[in-house]
N, C-alpha and C positions, 0 to 999 in steps of 0.2 A: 625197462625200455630206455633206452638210449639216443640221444637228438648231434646232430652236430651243425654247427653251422659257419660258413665260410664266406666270411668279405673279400671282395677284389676292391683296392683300394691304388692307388700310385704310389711309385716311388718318388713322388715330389716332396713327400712329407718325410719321408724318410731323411732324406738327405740336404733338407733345405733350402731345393730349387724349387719348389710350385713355382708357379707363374701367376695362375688364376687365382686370385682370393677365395672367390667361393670353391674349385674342387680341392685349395688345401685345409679349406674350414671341413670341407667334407670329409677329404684324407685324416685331419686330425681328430673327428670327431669317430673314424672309423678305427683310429688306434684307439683311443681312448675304452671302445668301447670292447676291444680285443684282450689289451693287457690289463684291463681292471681286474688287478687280484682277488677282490670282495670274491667270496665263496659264489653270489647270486645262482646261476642250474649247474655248477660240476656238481652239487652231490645228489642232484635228480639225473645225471648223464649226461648233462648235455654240454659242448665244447663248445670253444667260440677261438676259431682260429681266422688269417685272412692271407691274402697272398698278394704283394704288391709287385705288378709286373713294372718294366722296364718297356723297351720300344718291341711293339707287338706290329708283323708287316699285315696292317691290316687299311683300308683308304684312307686314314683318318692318322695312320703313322708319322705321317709328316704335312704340316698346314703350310702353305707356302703363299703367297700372291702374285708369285712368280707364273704365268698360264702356259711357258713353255718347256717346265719341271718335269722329269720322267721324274715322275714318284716313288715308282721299281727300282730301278736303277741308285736313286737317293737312298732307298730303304734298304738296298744289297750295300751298299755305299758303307754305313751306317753302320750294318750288323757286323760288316767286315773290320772293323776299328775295335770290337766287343771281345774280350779274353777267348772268346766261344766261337767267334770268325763268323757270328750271323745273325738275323733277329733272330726275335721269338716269332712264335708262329701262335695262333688262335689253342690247334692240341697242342702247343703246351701247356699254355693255361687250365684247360681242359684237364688233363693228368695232373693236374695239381691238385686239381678243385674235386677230383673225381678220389685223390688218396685224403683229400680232407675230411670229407664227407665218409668216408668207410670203416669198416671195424677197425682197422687196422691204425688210425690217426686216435683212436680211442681215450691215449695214455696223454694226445699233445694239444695242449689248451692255452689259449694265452700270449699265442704266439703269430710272426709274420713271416709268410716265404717272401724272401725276396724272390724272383726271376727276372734274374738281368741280362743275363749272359755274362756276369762278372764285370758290369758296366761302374758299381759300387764299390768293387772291392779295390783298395787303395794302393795295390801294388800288382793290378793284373797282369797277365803277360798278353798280347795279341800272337793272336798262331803268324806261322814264319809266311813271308809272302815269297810269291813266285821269284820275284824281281832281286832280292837279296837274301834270299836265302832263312831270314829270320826277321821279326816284326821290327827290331831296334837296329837291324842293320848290320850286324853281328854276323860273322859266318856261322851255321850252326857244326856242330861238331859229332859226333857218335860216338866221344869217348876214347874212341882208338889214336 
């Protein structure tokens, strides 16, 4: 028999923006407990992976003090600036957590997804916008 088990943790820890002390003690104490190599249940089956999302549109996606913030709008805002041209959404989460959990994540232990939309990665590209043609501004081209 086999067990798998899956954290949802943030990218604040990741990356070194927390904000909050305590969710990054939490964040850190949720790696810690993911990539400890110590053998502990992989040779009874059991995995320990986690997935640290990025901006999920969900009410809590953007805290603001601002009372006459369209939050939608901020959250469309937002995802559109992301290599991926959008947030995350709840099922993405969801399908992450759902191939962690299953026979199939079986072999991957020890590990973090990010899902950011390529909000992390250090050389993204943002898809082309309507208004120029490409995210930097660039004409984009087809080659020919």
């Amino acid at each position: 028999m086999s067990s798998r088990v899956a954290f949802v943790t943030g990218c604040g820890k990741r990356d070194g923006m927390g904000r909050a002390i305590a969710l990054t003690l939490a964040a850190s104490g949720v790696a810690v407990a993911v990539t400890d190599r110590r053998p502990g249940g992989v040779p009874w089956g059991i995995t320990v992976n986690a997935i640290a999302p990025g901006m999920v549109a969900t009410s809590r996606a953007v805290l603001s003090l601002d009372p006459d913030l369209d939050v939608e709008a901020e959250v469309k805002r937002r995802g559109e600036m992301l290599a991926v041209g959008r947030p995350g959404y709840p099922d993405d989460i969801v399908a992450a957590v759902a191939y962690l959990v299953s026979d199939g994540a079986s072999y991957m232990t020890g590990q973090t997804l990010v899902l950011d939309g390529g909000g992390s990665a250090p050389f993204a590209n943002r898809p082309p916008t309507a208004e120029s043609g490409s995210a930097d501004g660039n004409s984009v081209s087809n080659g020919n």
